[in-house]
Every structure is written in C-alpha cells, then in structure tokens.
N, C-alpha and C positions, 0 to 999 in steps of 0.2 A: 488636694494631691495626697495620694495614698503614701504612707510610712509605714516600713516595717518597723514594729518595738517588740519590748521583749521578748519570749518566747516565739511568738507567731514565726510558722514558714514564711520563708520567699515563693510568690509565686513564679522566682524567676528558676526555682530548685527544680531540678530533670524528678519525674512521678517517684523515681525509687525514695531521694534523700529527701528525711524526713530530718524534724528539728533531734537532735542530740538528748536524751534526759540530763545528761550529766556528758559535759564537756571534757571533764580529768578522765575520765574511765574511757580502759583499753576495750575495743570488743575481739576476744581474747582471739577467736580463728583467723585474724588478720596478723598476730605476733608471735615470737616466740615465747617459747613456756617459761623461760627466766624474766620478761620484761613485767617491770611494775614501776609503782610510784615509790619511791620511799619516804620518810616522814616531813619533808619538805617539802613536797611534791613534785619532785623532780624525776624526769623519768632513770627509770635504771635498767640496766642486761647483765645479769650474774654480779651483779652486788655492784658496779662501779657506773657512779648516775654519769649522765651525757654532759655536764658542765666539763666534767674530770675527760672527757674524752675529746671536749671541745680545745681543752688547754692544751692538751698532751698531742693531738692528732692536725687540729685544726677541723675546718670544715670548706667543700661539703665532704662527706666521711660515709662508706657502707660500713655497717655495723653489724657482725653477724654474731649470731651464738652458737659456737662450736658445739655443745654438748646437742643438742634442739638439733641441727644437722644429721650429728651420729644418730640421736634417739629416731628422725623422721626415716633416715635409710635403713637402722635395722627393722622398722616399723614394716617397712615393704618386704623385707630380705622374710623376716618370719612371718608375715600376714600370709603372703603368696607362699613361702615352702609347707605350710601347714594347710592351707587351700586345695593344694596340687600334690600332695606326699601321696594319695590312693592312686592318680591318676597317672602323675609320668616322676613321683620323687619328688617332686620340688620344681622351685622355677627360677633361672637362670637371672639375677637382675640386672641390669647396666643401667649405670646415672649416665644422663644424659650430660655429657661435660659441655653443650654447646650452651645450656642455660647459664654455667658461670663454674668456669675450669681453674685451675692456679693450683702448683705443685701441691700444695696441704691438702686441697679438697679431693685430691685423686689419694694421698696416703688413707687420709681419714675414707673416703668409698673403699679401700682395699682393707682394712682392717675391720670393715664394718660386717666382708664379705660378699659385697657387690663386685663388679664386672663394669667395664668403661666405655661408655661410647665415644666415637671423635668424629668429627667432619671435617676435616683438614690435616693437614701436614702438620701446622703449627700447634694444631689442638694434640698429633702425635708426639712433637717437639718435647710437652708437658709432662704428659705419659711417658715417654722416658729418661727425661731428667728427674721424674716422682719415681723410679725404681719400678711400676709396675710387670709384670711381665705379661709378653705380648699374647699369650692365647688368653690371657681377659681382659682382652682390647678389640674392640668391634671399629669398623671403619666404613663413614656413610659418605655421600655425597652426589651428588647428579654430573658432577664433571670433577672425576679426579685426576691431576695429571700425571704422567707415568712418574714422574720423581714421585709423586704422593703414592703411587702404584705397590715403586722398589721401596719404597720406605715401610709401605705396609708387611711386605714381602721379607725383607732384613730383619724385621723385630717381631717375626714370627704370629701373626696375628691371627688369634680365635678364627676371624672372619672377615669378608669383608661383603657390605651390601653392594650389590651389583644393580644399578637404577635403570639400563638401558640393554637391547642388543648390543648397540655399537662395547658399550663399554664390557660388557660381556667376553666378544669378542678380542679387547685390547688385553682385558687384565689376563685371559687366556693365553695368551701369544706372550707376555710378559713373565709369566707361571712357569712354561714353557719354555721358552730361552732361557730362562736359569735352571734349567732344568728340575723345578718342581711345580708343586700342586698349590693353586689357591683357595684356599677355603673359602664359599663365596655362597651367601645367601641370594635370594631374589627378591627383589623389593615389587610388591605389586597393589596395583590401583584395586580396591575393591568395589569400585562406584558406590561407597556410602557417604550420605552427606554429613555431615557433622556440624554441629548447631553452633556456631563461633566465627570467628571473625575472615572475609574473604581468604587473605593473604594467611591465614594460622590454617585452614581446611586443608588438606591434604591428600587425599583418598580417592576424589572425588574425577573424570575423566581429564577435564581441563582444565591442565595446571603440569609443570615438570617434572615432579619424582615420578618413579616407575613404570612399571610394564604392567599393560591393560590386561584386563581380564577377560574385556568384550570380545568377541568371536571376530574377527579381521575377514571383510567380505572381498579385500583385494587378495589376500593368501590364497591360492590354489586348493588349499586344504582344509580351509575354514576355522586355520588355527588362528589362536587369540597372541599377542607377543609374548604373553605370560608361558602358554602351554611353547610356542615355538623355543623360549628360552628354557624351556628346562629340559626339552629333547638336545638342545646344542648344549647347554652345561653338561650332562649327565656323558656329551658321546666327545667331551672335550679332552685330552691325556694332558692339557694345565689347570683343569677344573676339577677338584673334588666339592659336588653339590654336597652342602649342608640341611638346605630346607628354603621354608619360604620367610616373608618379611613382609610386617604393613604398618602403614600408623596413619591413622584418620586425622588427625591434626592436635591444633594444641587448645587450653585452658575450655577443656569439655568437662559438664558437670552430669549429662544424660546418659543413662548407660545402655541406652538401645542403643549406638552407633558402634559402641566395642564389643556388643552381643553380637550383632550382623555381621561385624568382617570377619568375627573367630569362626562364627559359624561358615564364612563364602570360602576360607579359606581352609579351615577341614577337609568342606564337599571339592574343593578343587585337587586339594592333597592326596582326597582315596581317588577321583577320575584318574590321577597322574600314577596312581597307583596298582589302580585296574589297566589301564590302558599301556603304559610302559614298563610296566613290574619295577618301579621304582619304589621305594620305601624310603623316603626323609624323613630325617631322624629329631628335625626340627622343626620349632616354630616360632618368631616372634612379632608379637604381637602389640609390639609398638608401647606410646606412652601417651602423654595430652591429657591429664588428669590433672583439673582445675582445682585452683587456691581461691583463698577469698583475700578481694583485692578491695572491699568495703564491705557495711555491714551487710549488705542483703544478699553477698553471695554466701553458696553453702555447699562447701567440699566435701567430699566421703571417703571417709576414713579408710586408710589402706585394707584393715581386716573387710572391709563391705564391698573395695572393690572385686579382691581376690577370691571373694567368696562367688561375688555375681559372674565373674567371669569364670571361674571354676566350672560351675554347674553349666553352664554352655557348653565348656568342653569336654563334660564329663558327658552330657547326654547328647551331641553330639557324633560323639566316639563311636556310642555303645548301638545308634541309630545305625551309624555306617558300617560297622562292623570293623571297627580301624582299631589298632593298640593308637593311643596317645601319643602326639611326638615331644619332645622335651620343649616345654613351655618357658619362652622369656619373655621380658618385657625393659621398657626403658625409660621412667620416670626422671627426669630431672625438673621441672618447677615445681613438684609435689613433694620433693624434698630441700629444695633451696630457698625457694619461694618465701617464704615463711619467715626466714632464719635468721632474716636482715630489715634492717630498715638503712634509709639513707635521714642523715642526721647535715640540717640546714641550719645557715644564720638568717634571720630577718632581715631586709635593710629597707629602700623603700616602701611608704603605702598609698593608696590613694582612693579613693571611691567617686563611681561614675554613679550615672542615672540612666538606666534602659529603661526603655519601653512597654510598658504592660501590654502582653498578644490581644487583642481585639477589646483593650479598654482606650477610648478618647483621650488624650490629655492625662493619661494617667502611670507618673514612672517609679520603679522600684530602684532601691542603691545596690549597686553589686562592688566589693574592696576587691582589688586587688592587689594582695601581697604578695611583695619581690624576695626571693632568696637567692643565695651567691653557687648557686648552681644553673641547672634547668637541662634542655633539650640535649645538653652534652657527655650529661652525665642519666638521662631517661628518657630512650626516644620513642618509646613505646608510646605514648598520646599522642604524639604527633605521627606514628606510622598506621598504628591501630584503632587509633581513639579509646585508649585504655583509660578505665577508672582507675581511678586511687584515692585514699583517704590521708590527712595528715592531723597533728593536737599538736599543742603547744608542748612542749617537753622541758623547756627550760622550770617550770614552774606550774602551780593549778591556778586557778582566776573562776571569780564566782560574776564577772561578767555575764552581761546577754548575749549571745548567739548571734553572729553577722553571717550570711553567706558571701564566702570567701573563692575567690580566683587563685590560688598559687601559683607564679608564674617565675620564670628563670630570669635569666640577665645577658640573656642574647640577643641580637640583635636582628628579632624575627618576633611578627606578632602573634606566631602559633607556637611558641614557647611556654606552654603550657606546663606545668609540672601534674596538678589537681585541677581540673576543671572546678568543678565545686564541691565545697567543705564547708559545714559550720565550725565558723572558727570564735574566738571568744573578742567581746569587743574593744576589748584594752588593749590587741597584739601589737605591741611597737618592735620597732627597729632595736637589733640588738640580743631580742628572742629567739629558741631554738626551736625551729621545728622541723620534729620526726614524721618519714611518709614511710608508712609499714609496706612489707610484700615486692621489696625489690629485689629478694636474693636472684632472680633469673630475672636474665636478659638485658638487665640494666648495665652493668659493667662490661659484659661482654656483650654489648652494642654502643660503647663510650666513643664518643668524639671527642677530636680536638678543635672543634667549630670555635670562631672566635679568637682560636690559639687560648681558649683555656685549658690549664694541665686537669686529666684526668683523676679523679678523686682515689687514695688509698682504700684498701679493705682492713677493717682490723676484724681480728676472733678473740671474742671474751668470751673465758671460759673458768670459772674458781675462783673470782673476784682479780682472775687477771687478762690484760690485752696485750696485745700484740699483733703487727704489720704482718698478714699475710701477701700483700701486694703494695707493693710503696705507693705513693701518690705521686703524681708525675711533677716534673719546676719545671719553670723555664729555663733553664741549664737542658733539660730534657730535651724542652721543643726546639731549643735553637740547635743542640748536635748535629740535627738532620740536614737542614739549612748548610748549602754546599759555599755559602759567600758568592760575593758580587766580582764575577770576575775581574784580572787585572785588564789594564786597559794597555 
C-alpha cells in the first residue's frame, strides 16, 4: 500500500497544488502588506500577533488591515485618474460595498476619494448612517422596491442603475410624482463571456441583470431593449439619462473580456448618438477584477489594469470620432479581498483513506481538520466551489507536509472551508489557523445556520485593533425569537 511521507505530493492534490517549499512562509499576493511572522513565529497584522487577537476578540474573527484597504482604494483612485486624465479627466471609482460594507469601510472609501456603490436599502441604510453624501452613492439591483426607489430619491443619489424596462418605467413614474428627476444609468448585457464561475458571469444573455443588446426580432422596429430603453429614458420628464452601465462579472483575471464590453459599449453609445442626437455623458464600466485566492492565481495590479483599459477607450474614441464619456468603474474584491484574513481555532482531527483513481488496491490519507467556524461564516465553496489557502498562524513547525481538508462544524458534509491545503504534520487541536482573501463576500454572506452567532471584524491598524462590526451572542439570536405562545 502506497504512503505518502515526507515531502512527496498527494496524488489525491487537484494539478495546481503543489507540495509548499516552506510551510511558515506567506505567499505575499494572497495577504496584506502588514502580515508577517514575528520572532516566535507567530503570525502578526500591523504589529499585534493573532494569539493577542485570539484573547482579546475570540474566534472565529475577520481580521482586516485598515491601512492595506486605504493603500488598495487609493491604488485604483490614482492608477485610473492618471490612465484617463488625457481622455475624459479622470475616472469616477465606486467600491463596490456589496463585497463587505460597515459604517468605517464607507468613511475610509470617502476619505480615500472613491464613490459607493449599494444594492439594497439596507446597504443605503450604511451610507447614511456613515455620513456620506448621496450624489456619491450609486444604487444597483435587478428588483428594487419602490420604498428602495424613495430612499434613493430622498438622499439624493449620484445615480441609480436601471436593470430592466419595467423598472425603468417604475423609477420614472416615482421621479415624477415627486415631482423630480432620476438620475438613472442603463445597465446593459454586452454578450461577453467572462472566463469564471457560472453564477459570478454576468454579461452574458441568460442570466437576470440588464437590457440586451441583441436586436429584438419580436420589436416592430428591430430595436434591441437596450436601444428601446434609452429612447424611453431620454423622452421621460422623471428621467435625466446619465449614460450607460455593464459589468461582465466577478474574480476575472483575462483582460480580453473588459476590452470587448468598453469597446461594444462605445460603438453602441456613438449609434445612440448618431441616430438620436443623444450625447451621454457617461460610462461605467463595471468591476470583477480578480485576487489571489492561493498561490497559483495572479492578479494585475491596478496601474496595468487602468492602463489596458485606457487605451481601448482611447482608440476607440478617436476610431469613432466620439469625445470620451466620463469613465467609472466599481472594484470592490480588489480592494477588500486582500485585506483580511479569517482567523480559526483548531479542534477535531482525524484522517481517512481514499482511493487512488485507476490504481487497484491502492489508498492515499487525506486529514481532515475541524475549526470552530465554516459554511456560516464562508459560503463561497460551497456556492462556487471556491479555493482557498490556509498556515498555521499560531506558531511555525518544521513538520512534513499532510494534505489537509479544512472543514467547519456544521452539520453538513459540504462544509467545507479549504478543500485542500498542505498543512504541517504536527496540526493539533488548539492551533490557529488563518485563511487569507476573505475580505469580500465572506461577512457579507454570513449565516446564522446552526444558530451559530456570526463572527466580529476587527481593523488593525498602528499596532492597534478595534471592533468594527461586533460579533454577534446568543443574546443576539434569541432577541428575534418571538417566544412560545401562551396557551
């Protein structure tokens, strides 16, 4: 019977993950810029190791670094204004707040100089108890209700994206009866495929966001819903048209797919231009600009993206004979992503025996370790089948190399945290371990499955932390609980 020992891979490890050289060592594009080991080997974020944050905070615990946030959004804010300064001035940026919102991370986006996006009411709820003011606040979603409507409408908002006729239509009539105008972009399909996960493609014909671009052969006129929506925006007296809107989807690393839509949606912008004498004044161009979420992925640096997509819209432009419209964009996992790790305790372990693919008789050991989290507090692998990487953080260990299963403490066999990880062979019960690349999406997709309270966020920043988001008790989850009626 075959045995994995020292060094050797698992043959049970998916092609990418390879054995670790060194098990302690960060691979630094999956962290923030403050995380290191300090002389114990303990992991640390802006001077204060994870034991000090395990005492103070508990676990499990997001961990973010404040400063590594500011540095990633002003990263975008100058990359792209200095990209686009010849072409339209600069470029307008909104974080995406659906990746991971909470009053501080909209003060810190508004100080940074960005602009906010929301999807909800609730994501506007934030937005304004953070003070920001409402024309740098963008408002998306595929079914807003009209309370979401008036609320955009009361707090004065930049914009808001418009996903459908029908709602076209509603926010018009709404604009109207209060007798003003809404600012209202068009969200549109640009039938590009985008090389990432079904449910993150976005762009693409079938699927819910926006108004098609394809020519409609049931329209009497052969107009597309894109072209018929922006003849009804433009002749609407509760519509002030702003321009157009698209986003091909999310954690994309290829930059042919954000080449195609700037370009479909220029050449759509001078038709509507030639053909209605409209002239929109804007453009955004979405966001979906990939982290590395293990070592073999590899993200491009803000200055490379702004630069690649620059030059599309610069010769673009100059093809069609169009001035440029004021270019934005709306990155949120390329600034949050990063910024955090989620910070576990160990407790169970145990190792099984699979079966080698097409060898007789012949099994590999795969460990499975438990930590006091999982699916409730990451549901990304179990929605997406997302990777992630995790090290021991409490300490270094010159062990061998096990491939490792991280798995939560729900009470589901696809509670997966880490599919797989070389983890070190000593890992007991007791042990911390950090999974880098959670600042999106993980928090702001938290359950309470299980009835376990949702984990706090802290921000270090200067050798100091502090709760930006409490962690939820059960004090919490019982409030809601209306009691057993009397009898």
């Amino acid at each position: 019977m075959t045995v994995q020992t020292g060094n050797a891979a698992s043959p049970l490890a998916p092609d990418w993950l390879s054995v670790p050289a060194d098990l302690n060592a960060l691979h630094e594009p999956m962290w923030a810029g403050s995380v290191q080991r300090n002389n114990d080997g303990v992991l640390t974020v802006a001077g204060i190791d994870v034991a000090a944050l395990k005492q103070q905070f508990g676990t499990p615990l997001f961990v973010m670094d404040e400063a590594d946030f500011r540095a990633r959004a002003r990263a975008f804010k100058d990359s792209f204004d200095a990209a686009f300064h010849d072409i339209c001035g600069g470029v307008d940026v909104y974080y995406a707040g659906k990746s991971f919102l909470c009053t501080s991370v909209v003060k810190w986006v508004e100080e940074e100089g960005l602009r906010l996006d929301t999807a909800s009411g609730g994501e506007l709820a934030v937005a304004a108890r953070a003070g920001i003011p409402g024309e740098r606040v963008a408002l998306h979603g595929n079914n807003k209700s009209d309370a979401e409507i008036h609320r955009a409408l009361d707090m004065g908002l930049g914009r808001i994206v418009v996903d459908s006729l029908d709602e076209l239509v509603r926010v018009g009539a709404i604009a109207h009866g209060r007798g003003e105008q809404a600012k209202v972009m068009l969200r549109l399909t640009p039938g590009v495929y985008a090389h990432t996960h079904e449910f993150i493609a976005t762009a693409h014909e079938d699927q819910k966001f926006g108004l098609s671009m394809a020519a409609d052969s049931t329209d009497s006129e052969g107009l597309s819903a894109a072209e018929e929506a922006v003849a009804a925006a433009a002749a609407h007296p509760g519509i002030e048209l702003l321009g157009l809107h698209c986003h091909i989807g999310s954690q994309i690393f290829e930059p042919d797919g954000f080449a195609l839509a700037a370009e479909k949606l220029l050449r759509f912008l001078a038709a509507v231009q030639e053909k209605y004498s409209i002239e929109l004044p804007e453009l955004d161009l979405g966001g979906g600009y990939g982290i590395a979420y293990t070592p073999v992925d590899t993200p491009r640096p803000a200055a490379d993206i702004a630069t690649a997509m620059a030059a599309v819209v610069r010769s673009t432009c100059a093809e069609l004979g169009i001035t440029s419209p004021r270019i934005s964009i709306e990155p949120g996992r390329a600034i949050v992503g990063s910024t955090t790790f989620t910070l576990y305790e160990v407790g169970t372990l145990k190792t099984v025996r699979v079966d080698a693919e097409g060898q007789e008789n012949v099994t590999y050991p795969r460990r499975y370790v438990s930590v006091d989290g999982g699916m409730s507090d990451n549901a990304r692998p179990v929605l997406y089948d997302a990777d992630y990487s995790a090290i021991l953080a409490s300490r270094t260990s010159t062990a061998s190399p096990q491939l490792s299963r991280v798995v939560g403490k729900h009470c589901e066999s696809g509670d997966i945290v880490v599919r797989d990880v070389y983890l070190p062979e000593d890992v007991a019960a007791g042990d911390l371990l950090a999974v880098p690349g959670t600042g999106a999406y993980c928090w702001a997709l938290s359950s309470n499955y299980n009835y376990l309270a949702r984990p706090g966020v802290v921000a270090v920043r200067d050798g100091s932390a502090r709760l930006i988001v409490r962690g939820e008790t059960e004090e919490d989850l019982l409030n809601r609980d209306m009691g057993v009626p009397n009898d």
